[in-house]
C-alpha positions in Angstrom: 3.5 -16.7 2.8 5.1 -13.8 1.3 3.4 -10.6 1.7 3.9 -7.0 -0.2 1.5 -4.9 1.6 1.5 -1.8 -1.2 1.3 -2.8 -4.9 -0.3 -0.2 -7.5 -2.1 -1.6 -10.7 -3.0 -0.2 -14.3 -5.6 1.4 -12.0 -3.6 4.3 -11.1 -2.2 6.1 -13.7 1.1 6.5 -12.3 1.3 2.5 -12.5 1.5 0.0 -15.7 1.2 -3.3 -13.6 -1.4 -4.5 -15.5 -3.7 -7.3 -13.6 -2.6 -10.2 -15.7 1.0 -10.0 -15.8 0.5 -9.1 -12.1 -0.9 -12.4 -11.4 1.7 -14.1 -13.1 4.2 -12.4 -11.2 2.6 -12.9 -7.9 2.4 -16.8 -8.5 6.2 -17.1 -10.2 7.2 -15.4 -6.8 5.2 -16.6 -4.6 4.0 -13.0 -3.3 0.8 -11.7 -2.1 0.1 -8.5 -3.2 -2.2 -6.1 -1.3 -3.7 -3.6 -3.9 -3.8 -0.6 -3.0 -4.9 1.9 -6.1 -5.0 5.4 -5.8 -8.3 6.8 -4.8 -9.7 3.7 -6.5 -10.4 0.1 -5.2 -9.4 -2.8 -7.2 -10.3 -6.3 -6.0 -8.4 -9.2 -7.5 -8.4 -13.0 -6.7 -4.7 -13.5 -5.7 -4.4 -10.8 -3.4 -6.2 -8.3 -0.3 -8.5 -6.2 -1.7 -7.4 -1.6 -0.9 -7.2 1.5 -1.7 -5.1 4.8 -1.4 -7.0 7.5 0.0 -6.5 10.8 -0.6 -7.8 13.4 1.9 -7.9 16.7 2.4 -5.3 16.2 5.2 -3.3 13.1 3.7 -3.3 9.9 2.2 -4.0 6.8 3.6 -4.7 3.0 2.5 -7.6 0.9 3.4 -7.4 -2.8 3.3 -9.8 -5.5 3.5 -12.1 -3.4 1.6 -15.7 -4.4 0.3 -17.0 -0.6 -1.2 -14.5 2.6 -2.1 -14.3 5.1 0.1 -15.4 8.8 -1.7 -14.4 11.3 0.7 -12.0 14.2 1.6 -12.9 14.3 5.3 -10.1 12.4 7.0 -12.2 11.2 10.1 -14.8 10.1 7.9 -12.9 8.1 5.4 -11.1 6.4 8.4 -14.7 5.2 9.9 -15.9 4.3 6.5 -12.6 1.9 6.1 -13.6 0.6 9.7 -17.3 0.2 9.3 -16.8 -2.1 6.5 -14.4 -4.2 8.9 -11.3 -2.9 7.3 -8.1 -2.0 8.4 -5.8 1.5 8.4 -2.5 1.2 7.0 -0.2 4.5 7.0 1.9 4.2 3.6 5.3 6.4 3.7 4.0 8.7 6.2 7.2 10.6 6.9 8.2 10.8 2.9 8.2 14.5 2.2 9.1 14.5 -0.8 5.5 13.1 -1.6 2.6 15.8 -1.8 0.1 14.4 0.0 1.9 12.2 3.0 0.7 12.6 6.3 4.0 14.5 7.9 2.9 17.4 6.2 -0.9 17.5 8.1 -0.1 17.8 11.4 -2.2 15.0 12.1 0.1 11.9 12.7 0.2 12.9 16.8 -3.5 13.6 16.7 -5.0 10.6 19.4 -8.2 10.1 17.4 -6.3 9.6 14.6 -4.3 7.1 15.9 -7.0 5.2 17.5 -8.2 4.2 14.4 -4.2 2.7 12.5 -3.5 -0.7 12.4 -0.2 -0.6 11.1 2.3 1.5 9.9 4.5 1.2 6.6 8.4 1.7 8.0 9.6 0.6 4.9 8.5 1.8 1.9 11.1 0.9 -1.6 10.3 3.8 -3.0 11.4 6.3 -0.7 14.1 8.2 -2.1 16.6 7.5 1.1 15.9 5.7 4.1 15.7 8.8 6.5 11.7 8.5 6.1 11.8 4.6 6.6 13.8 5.2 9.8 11.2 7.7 11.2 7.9 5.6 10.4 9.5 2.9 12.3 10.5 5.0 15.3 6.2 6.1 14.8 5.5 2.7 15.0 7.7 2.2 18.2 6.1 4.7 20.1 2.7 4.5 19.6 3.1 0.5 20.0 1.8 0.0 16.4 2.2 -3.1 14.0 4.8 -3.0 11.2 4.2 -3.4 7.6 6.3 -3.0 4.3 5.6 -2.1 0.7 7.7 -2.0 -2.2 4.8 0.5 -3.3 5.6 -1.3 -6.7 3.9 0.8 -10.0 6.1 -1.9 -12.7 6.5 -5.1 -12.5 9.8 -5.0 -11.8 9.2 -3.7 -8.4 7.1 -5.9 -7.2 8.8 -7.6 -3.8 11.1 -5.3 -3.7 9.5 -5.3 0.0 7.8 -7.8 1.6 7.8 -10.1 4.6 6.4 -13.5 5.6 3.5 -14.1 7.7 1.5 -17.1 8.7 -1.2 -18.1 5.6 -4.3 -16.4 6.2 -7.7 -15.9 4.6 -7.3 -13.0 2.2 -11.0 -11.6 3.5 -10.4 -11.7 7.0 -9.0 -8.9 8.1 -8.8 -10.1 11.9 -7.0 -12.8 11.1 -4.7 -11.2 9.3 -3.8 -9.0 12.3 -3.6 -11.9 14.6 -0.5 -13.3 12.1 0.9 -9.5 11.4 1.3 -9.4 15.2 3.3 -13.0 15.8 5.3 -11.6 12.1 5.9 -8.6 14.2 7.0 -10.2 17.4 9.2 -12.8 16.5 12.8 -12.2 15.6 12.7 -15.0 13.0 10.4 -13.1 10.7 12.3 -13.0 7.1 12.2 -9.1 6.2 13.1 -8.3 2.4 13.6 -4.4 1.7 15.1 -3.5 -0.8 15.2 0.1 -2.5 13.8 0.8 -6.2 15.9 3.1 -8.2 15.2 6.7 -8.2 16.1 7.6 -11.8 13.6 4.6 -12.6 10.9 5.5 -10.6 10.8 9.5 -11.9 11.2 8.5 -15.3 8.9 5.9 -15.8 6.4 7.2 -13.6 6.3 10.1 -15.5 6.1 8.0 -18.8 3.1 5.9 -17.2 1.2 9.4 -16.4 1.3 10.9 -20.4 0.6 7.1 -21.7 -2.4 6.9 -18.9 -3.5 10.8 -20.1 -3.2 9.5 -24.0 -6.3 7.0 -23.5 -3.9 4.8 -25.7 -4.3 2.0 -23.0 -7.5 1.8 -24.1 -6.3 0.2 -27.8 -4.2 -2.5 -25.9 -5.2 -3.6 -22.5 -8.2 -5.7 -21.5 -7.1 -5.8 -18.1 -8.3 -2.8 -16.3 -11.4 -5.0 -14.1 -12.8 -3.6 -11.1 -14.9 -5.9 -9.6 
């Protein structure tokens, strides 16, 4: 199965996936989208159930969630994820250009942080160049952590711009799903796709999604916006 392991939804107002057209999308292509909302957790049948933290020293994502996680503490928004069996996943962590990505804590060295990550994003379509693609994978290297990738998709069109396949697995168990991520990870036949979103796209549109989202006009057209 085809995995994108960082898709946004109508959720986050940065994004205008909306949940249906998402679905559609995700069954046309065959992709299995890991939700990942900011500050917001968004279950949906087709796909792993997460959420993009935001801390006080960083962002984060959870996956495998069953409650949101309401906290600025770092430590304690990482032991809520695990308490409820979940797993850490460090999205663009080296991307600067972002306000809240980990680079810019000086936290990403810290050994109780890493205790607690599963995997590391190293690559990430939305990164403006690769440079902070290259350097999450170099992370990953050295503290012998599994790989991910996320087209970090806000629009439909971006949706697999990244994604990778991995043995089928139930979309609740988180365990298994690490048991697959690591044969993915260690065999050299694993089918990688990665490619870039455009940058004049992403800053326009993202900026368009932010005044519709701030309008309430959603509100008049879409019945989609189901947390569960």
């Amino acid at each position: 199965m085809k995995i994108d392991m960082h898709v946004h939804t109508i959720n986050s107002r940065c994004s205008m996936n909306s949940i249906d057209k998402l679905e559609k999308i995700c069954k046309k292509t065959d992709i299995t989208p890991f939700i990942a909302d900011h500050d917001q957790l968004t279950k949906v049948k087709f796909g792993v159930a997460g959420e993009e933290i935001s801390t006080s020293r960083g962002e984060f994502i959870g996956l495998f969630l069953t409650e949101q996680v309401n906290t600025k503490d770092i430590f304690e928004a990482l032991d809520i994820v695990k308490e409820q069996g979940g797993l850490v996943y460090l999205p663009h962590p080296f991307d600067v250009r972002r306000r809240r990505t980990l680079a810019k804590f000086d936290i990403l060295d810290d050994k109780e942080f890493i205790k607690r990550v599963d995997a590391v994003e190293v690559y990430n379509s939305r990164c403006v160049d690769n440079t902070p693609n290259l350097q999450a994978k170099e992370y990953a290297k050295k503290y012998d952590l599994l790989a991910g990738v996320g087209s970090d998709s806000h629009f439909s069109w971006e949706l697999g711009n990244a994604y990778m396949e991995v043995e089928d697995f139930d979309l609740e168990n988180p365990k298994q799903f690490l048991k697959v991520l690591t044969k993915a990870n260690n065999s050299v036949n694993t089918v990688f796709n990665c490619t870039r979103s455009r940058p004049l796209n992403m800053l326009f549109f993202s900026k368009l999604s932010k005044k519709i989202h701030k309008s309430g006009y959603l509100e008049y057209f879409d019945n989609t916006r189901s947390i569960f």
